[in-house]
GUPA-449051 format. One record per residue: chain; x, y, z of N, C-alpha, C, O in turn; residue number from 0. Coordinates in nm, 3 decimals, decimal comma. Example, Ala and Ser with C-alpha at 12.3 -4.5 7.8 and 13.67 -1.06 7.14 Angstrom:
2
+------+---------+---------+---------+---------+---------+---------+---------+---------+---------+---------+---------+---------+-----+
| unit |    n_xx |    n_yy |    n_zz |   ca_xx |   ca_yy |   ca_zz |    c_xx |    c_yy |    c_zz |    o_xx |    o_yy |    o_zz | pos |
+------+---------+---------+---------+---------+---------+---------+---------+---------+---------+---------+---------+---------+-----+
|    A |   1,319 |  -0,569 |   0,780 |   1,230 |  -0,450 |   0,780 |   1,320 |  -0,330 |   0,780 |   1,424 |  -0,332 |   0,846 |   0 |
|    A |   1,285 |  -0,225 |   0,708 |   1,367 |  -0,106 |   0,714 |   1,290 |   0,003 |   0,787 |   1,341 |   0,114 |   0,804 |   1 |
+------+---------+---------+---------+---------+---------+---------+---------+---------+---------+---------+---------+---------+-----+
END
This chain:
102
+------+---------+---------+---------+---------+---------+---------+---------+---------+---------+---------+---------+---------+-----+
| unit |    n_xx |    n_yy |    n_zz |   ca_xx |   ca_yy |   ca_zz |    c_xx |    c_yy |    c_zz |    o_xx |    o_yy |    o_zz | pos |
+------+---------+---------+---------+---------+---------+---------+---------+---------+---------+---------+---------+---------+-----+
|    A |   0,015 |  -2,062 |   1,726 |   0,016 |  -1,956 |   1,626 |   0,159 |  -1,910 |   1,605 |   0,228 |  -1,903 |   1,707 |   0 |
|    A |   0,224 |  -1,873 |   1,474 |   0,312 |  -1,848 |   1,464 |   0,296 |  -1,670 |   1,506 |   0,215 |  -1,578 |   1,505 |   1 |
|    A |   0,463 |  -1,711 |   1,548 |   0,514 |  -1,576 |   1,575 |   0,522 |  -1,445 |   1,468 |   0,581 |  -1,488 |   1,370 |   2 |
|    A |   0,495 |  -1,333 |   1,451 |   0,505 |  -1,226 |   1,377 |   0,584 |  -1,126 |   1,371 |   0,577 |  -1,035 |   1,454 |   3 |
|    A |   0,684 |  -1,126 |   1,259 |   0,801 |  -1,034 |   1,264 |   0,726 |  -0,888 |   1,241 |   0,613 |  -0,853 |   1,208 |   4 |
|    A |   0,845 |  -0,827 |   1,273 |   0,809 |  -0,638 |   1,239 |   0,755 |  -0,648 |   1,110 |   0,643 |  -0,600 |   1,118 |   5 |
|    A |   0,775 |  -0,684 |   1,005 |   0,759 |  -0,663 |   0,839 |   0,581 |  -0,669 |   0,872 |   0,498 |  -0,579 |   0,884 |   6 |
|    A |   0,573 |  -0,809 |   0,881 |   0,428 |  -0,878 |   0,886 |   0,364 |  -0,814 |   1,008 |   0,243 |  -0,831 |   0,994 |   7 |
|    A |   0,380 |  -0,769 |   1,086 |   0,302 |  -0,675 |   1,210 |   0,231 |  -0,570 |   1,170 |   0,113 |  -0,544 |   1,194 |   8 |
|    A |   0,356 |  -0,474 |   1,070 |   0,337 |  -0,376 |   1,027 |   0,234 |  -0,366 |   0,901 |   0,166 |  -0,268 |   0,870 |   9 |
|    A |   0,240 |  -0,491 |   0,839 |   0,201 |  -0,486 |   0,708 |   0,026 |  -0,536 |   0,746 |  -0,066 |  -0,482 |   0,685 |  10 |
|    A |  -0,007 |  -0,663 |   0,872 |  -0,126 |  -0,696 |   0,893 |  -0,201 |  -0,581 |   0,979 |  -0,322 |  -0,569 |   0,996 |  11 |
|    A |  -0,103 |  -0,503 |   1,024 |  -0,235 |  -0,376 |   1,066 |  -0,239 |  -0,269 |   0,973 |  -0,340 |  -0,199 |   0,969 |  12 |
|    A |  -0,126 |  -0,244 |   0,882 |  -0,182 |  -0,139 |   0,781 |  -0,353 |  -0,176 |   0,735 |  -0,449 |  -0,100 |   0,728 |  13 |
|    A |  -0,338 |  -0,375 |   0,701 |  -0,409 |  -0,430 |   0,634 |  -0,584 |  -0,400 |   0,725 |  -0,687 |  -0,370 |   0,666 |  14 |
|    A |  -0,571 |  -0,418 |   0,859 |  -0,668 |  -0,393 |   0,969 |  -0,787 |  -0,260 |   0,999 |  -0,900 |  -0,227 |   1,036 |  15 |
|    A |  -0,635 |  -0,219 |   0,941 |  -0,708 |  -0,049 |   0,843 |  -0,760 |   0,009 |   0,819 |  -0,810 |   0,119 |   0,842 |  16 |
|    A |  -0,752 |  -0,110 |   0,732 |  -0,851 |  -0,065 |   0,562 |  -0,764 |  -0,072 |   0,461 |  -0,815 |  -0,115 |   0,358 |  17 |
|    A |  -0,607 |  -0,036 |   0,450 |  -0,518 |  -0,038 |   0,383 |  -0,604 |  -0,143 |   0,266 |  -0,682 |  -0,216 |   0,327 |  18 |
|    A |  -0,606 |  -0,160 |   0,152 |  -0,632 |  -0,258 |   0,095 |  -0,506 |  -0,310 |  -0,067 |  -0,510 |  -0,410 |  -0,140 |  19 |
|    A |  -0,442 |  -0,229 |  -0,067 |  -0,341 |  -0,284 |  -0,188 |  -0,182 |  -0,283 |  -0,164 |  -0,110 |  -0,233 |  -0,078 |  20 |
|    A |  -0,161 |  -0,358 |  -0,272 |   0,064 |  -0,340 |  -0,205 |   0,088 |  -0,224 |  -0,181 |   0,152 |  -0,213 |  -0,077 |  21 |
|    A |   0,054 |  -0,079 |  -0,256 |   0,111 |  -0,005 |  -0,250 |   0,074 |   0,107 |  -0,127 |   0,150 |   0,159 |  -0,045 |  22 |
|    A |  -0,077 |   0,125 |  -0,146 |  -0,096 |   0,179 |   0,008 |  -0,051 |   0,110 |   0,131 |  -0,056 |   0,154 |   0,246 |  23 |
|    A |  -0,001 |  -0,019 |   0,084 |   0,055 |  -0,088 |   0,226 |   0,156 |  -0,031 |   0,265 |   0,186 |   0,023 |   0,371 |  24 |
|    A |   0,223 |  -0,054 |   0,137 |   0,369 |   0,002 |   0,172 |   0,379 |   0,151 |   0,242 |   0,462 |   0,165 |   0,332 |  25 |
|    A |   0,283 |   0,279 |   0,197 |   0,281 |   0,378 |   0,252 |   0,212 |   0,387 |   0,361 |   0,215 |   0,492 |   0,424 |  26 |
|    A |   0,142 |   0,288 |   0,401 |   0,102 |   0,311 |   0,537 |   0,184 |   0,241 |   0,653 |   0,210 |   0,295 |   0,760 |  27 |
|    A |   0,217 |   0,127 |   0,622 |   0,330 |   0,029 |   0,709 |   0,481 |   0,126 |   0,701 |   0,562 |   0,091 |   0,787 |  28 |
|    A |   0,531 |   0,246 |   0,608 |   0,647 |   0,279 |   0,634 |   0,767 |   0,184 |   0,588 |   0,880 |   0,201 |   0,634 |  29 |
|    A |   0,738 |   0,083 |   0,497 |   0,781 |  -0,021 |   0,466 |   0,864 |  -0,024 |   0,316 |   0,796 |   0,061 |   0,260 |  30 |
|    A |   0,919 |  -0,046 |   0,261 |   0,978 |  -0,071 |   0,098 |   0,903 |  -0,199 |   0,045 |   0,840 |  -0,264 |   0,129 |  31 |
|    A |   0,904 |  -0,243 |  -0,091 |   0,795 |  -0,361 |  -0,131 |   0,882 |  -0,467 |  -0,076 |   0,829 |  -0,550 |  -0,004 |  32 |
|    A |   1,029 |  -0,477 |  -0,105 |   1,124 |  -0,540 |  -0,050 |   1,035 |  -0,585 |   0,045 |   0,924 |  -0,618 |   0,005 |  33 |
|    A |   1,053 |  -0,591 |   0,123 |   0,936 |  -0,610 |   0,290 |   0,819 |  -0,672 |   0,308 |   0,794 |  -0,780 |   0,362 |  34 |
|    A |   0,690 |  -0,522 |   0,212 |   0,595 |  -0,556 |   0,209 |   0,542 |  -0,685 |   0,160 |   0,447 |  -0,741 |   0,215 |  35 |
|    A |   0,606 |  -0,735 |   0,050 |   0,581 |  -0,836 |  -0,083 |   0,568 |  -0,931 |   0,013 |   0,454 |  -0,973 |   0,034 |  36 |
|    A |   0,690 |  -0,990 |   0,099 |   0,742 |  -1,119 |   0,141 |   0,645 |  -1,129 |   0,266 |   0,595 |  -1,231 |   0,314 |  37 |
|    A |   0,636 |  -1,022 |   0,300 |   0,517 |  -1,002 |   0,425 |   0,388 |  -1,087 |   0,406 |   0,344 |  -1,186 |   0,464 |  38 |
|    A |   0,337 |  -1,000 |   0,289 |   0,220 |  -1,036 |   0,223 |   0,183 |  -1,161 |   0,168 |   0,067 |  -1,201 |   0,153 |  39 |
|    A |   0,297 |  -1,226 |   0,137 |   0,285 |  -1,389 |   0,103 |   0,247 |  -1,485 |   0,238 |   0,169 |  -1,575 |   0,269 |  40 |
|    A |   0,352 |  -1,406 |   0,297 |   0,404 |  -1,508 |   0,431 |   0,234 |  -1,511 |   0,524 |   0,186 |  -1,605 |   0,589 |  41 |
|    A |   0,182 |  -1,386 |   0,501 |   0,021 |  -1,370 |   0,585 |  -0,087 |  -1,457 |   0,536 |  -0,170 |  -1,524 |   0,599 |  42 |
|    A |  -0,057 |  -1,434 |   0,347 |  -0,142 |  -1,518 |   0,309 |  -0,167 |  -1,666 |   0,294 |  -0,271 |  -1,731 |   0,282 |  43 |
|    A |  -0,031 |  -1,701 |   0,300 |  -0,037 |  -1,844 |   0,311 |  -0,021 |  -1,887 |   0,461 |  -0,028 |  -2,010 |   0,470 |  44 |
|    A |   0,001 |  -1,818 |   0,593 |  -0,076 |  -1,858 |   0,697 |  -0,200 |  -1,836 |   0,766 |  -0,228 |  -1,851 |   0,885 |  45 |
|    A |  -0,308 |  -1,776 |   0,613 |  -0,463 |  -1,774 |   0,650 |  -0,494 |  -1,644 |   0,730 |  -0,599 |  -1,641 |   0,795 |  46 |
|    A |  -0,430 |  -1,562 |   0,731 |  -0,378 |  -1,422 |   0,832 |  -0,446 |  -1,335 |   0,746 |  -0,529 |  -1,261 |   0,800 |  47 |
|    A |  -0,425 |  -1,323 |   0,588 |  -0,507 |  -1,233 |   0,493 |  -0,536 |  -1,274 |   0,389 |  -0,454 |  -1,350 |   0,337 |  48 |
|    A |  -0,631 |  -1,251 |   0,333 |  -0,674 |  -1,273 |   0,165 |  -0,692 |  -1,270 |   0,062 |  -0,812 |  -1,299 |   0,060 |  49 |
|    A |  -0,659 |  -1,253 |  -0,051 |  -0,652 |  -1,169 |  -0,168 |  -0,757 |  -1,180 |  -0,276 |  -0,798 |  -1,292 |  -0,305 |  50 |
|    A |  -0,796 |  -1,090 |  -0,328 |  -0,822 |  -1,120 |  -0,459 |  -0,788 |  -1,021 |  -0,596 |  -0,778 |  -0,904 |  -0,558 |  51 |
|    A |  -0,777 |  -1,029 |  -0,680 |  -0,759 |  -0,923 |  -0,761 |  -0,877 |  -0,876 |  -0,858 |  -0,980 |  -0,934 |  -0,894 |  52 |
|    A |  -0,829 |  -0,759 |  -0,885 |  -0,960 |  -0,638 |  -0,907 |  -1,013 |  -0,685 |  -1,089 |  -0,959 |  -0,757 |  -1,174 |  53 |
|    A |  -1,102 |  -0,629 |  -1,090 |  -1,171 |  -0,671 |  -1,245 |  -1,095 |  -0,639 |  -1,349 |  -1,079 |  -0,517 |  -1,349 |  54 |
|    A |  -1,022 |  -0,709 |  -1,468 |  -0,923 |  -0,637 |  -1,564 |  -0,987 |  -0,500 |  -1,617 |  -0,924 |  -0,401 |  -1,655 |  55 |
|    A |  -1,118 |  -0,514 |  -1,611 |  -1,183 |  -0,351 |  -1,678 |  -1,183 |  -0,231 |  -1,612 |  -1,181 |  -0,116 |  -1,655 |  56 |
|    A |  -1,186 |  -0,282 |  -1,488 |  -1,180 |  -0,140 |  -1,372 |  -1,013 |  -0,052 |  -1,370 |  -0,975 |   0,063 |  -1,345 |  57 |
|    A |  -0,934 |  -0,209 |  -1,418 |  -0,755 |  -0,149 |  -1,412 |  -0,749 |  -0,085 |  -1,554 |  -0,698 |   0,027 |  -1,565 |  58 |
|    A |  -0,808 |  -0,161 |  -1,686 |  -0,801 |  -0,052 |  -1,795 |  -0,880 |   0,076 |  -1,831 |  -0,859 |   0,170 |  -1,907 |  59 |
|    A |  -0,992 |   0,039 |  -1,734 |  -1,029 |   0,205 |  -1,741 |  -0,943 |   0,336 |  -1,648 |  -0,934 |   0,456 |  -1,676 |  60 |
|    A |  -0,908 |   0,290 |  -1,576 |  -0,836 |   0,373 |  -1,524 |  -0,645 |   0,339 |  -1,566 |  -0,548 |   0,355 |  -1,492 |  61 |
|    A |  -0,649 |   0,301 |  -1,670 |  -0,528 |   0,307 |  -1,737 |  -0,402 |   0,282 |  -1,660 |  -0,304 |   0,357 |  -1,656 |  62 |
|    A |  -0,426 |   0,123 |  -1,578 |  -0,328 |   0,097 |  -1,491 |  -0,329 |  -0,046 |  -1,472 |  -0,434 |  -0,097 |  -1,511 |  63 |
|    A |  -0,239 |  -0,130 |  -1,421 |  -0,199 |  -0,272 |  -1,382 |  -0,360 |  -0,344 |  -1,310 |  -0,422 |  -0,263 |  -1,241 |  64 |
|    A |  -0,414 |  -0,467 |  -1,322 |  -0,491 |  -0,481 |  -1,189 |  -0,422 |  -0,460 |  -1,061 |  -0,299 |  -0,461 |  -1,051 |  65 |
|    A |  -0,521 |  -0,438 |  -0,944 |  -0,452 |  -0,437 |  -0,810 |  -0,493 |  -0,560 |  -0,745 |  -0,603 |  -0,615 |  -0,754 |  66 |
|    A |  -0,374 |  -0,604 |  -0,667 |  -0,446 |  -0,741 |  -0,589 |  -0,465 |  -0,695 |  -0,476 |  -0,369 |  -0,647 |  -0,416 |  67 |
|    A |  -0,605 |  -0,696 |  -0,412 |  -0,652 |  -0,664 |  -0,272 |  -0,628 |  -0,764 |  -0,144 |  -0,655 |  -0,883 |  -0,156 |  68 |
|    A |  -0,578 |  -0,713 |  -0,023 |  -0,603 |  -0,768 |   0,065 |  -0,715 |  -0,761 |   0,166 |  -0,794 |  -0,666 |   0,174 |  69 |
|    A |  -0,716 |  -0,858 |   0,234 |  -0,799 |  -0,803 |   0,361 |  -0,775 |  -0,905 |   0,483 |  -0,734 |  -1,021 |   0,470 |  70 |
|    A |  -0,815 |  -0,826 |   0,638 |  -0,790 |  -0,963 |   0,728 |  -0,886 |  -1,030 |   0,728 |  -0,997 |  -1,005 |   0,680 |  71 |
|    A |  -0,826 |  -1,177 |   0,814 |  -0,946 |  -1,282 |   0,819 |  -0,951 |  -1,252 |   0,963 |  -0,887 |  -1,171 |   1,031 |  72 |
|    A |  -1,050 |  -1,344 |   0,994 |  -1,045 |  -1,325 |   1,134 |  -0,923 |  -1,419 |   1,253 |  -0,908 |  -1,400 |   1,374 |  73 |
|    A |  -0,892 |  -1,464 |   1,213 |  -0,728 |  -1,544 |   1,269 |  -0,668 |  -1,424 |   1,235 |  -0,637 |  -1,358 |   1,334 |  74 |
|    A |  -0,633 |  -1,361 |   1,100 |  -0,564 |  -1,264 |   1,134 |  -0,585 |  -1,135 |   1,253 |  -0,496 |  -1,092 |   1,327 |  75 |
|    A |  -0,709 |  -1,095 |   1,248 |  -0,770 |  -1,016 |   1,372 |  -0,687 |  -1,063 |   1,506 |  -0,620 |  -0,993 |   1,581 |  76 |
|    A |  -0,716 |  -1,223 |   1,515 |  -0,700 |  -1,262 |   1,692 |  -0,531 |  -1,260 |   1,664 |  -0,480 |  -1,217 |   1,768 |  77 |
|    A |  -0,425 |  -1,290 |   1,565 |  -0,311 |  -1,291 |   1,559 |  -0,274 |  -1,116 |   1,567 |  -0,182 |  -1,089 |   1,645 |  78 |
|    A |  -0,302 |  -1,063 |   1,534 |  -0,283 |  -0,887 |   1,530 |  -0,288 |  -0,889 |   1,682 |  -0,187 |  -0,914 |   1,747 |  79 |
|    A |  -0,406 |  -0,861 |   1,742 |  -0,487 |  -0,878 |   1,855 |  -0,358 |  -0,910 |   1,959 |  -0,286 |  -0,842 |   2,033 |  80 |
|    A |  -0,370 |  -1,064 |   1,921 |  -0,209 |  -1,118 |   2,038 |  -0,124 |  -1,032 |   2,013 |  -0,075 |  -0,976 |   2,111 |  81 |
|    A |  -0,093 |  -1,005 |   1,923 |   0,077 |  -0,922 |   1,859 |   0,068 |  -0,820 |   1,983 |   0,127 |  -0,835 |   2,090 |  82 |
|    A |   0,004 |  -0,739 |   1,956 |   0,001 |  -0,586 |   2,010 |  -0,012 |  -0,628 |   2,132 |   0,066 |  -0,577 |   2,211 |  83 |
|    A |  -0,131 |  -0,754 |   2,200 |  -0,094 |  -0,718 |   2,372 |   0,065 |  -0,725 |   2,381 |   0,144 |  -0,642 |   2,427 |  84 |
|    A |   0,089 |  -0,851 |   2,320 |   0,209 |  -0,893 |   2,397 |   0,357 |  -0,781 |   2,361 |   0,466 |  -0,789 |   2,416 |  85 |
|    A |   0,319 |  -0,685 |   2,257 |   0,395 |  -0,554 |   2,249 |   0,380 |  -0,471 |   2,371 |   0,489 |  -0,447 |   2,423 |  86 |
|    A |   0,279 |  -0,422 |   2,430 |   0,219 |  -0,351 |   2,549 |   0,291 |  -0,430 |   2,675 |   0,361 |  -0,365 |   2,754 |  87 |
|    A |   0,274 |  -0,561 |   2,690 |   0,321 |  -0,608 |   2,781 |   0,489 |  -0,637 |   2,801 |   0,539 |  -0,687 |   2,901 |  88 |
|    A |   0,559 |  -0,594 |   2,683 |   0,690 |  -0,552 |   2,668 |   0,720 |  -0,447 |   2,724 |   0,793 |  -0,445 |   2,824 |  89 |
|    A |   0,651 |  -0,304 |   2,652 |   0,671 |  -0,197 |   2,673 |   0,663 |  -0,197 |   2,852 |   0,755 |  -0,152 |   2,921 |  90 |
|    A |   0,549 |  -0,250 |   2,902 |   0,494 |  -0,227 |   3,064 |   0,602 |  -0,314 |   3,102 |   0,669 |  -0,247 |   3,180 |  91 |
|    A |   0,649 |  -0,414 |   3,089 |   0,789 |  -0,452 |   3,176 |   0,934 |  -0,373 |   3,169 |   1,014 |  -0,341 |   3,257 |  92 |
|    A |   0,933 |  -0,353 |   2,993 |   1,082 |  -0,209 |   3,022 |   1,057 |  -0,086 |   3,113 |   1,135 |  -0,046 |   3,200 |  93 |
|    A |   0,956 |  -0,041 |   3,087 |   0,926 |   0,059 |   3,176 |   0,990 |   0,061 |   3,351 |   1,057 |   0,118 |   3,437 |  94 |
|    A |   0,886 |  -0,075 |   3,306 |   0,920 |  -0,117 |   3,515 |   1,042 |  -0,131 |   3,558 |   1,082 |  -0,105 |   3,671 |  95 |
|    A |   1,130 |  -0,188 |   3,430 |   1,275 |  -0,204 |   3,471 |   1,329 |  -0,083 |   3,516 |   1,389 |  -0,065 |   3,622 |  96 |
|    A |   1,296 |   0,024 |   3,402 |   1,383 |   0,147 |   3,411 |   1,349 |   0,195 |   3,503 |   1,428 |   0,248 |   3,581 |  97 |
|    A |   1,231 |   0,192 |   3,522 |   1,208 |   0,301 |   3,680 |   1,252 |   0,200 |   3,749 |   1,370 |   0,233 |   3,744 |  98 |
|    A |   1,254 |   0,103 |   3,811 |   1,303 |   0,034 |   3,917 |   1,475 |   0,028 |   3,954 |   1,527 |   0,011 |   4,064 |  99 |
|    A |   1,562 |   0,056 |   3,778 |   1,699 |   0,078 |   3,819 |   1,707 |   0,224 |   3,840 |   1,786 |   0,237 |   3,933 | 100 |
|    A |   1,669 |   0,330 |   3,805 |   1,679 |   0,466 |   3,841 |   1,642 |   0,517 |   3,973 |   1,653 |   0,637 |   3,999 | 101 |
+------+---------+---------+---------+---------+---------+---------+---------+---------+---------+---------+---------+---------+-----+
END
C-alpha cells in the first residue's frame, strides 16, 4: 500500500467523516484547494475514494456549479486505519524518547 502524505491523510479522513465535497473538505481538513484538489485525485486514482457528481438539476435549483462527491472505499478505510496506527505508534515512541532523555 502506498504511503500517505499529510495533504491525503487529512483530506481521506475529512472524507471518513462524512465530509462529502471539495469544499467542505477543504474546511474540514484545514487545507487550501491547492492541496485538497491534488489530494483528491491522487486518492481517487489509488481506489482510496470515489466520486460521483450530483444531478445538473439539483445544482440549478439551488443556483450553483454541480458538486462532485466523494466517499471512502473500503481500502480507503484499512489505508486511513494503517495511517493513524502507525501515527500513534510515532507519537508512543517520541514520547518514550523524551521521557527517557529527561
Amino acid at each position: 500500500m502506498a504511503r500517505l502524505g499529510t495533504a491525503q491523510l487529512k483530506v481521506l479522513e475529512a472524507i471518513a467523516g462524512g465530509t462529502g465535497y471539495g469544499f467542505d473538505v477543504m474546511d474540514q481538513a484545514g487545507l487550501a484547494s491547492g492541496s485538497v484538489y491534488p489530494a483528491l485525485s491522487k486518492l481517487e486514482k489509488s481506489g482510496l475514494v470515489r466520486s460521483r457528481w450530483e444531478a445538473a438539476s439539483v445544482a440549478r435549483r439551488e443556483k450553483r456549479p454541480p458538486r462532485r462527491y466523494y466517499e471512502i472505499t473500503a481500502s480507503g478505510r484499512e489505508a486511513l486505519a494503517g495511517a493513524l496506527a502507525q501515527a500513534r505508534d510515532l507519537a508512543r515512541s517520541l514520547a518514550r524518547a523524551v521521557k527517557e532523555s529527561g
